[in-house]
C-alpha positions, 0 to 999 in steps of 0.5 A: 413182060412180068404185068401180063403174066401176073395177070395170067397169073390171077386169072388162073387163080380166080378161076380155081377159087370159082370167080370170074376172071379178066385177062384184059387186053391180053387176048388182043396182042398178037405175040406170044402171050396174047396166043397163050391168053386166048387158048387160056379163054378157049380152055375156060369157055370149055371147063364152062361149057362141060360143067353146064352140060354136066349140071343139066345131067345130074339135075336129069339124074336126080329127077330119075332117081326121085322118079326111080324112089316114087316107083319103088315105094308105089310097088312096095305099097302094090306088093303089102297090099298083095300080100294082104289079099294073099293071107286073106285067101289063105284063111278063105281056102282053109276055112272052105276047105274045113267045112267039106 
């Protein structure tokens, strides 16, 4: 009784610090322990499952954000290249306006 749950034991405490885990032949039995280590695996295959969804969505997350940063610096150039026309006109009008 002690061996296996010492090994849930280790189990859970790989899987905190990121590493693999192995419940051996615990998921097998059919008694109260074996129920117990296969809704352990159940819980783990889906904290795996959710942190590969969540993975791919801050990778898509950060390719938006790169894109968003792309965009704003092209309409910041847009908007200095504007302001350039628009001074320009400025002393265009000024000028024009002082020889009528």
């Amino acid at each position: 009784m002690i061996r296996p749950i010492e090994q849930l034991t280790l189990a859970t405490n790989a899987l905190a610090s990121g590493k693999s885990i192995d419940l051996g032949n615990l998921v097998q039995k059919e008694d109260e322990l074996g129920i117990l280590a296969n809704s352990f695996l159940k819980m783990i295959l889906s904290i795996q499952d959710k942190e590969e969804v969540l993975t791919t969505q801050n990778e898509e997350l950060l390719a938006q954000q790169d894109e968003l940063q792309e965009n704003q610096l092209q309409l910041q150039n847009s908007l200095n290249y504007l302001e350039k026309y628009n001074q320009l006109n400025h002393v265009l009008t000024f000028t024009l306006n002082n020889r009528n």
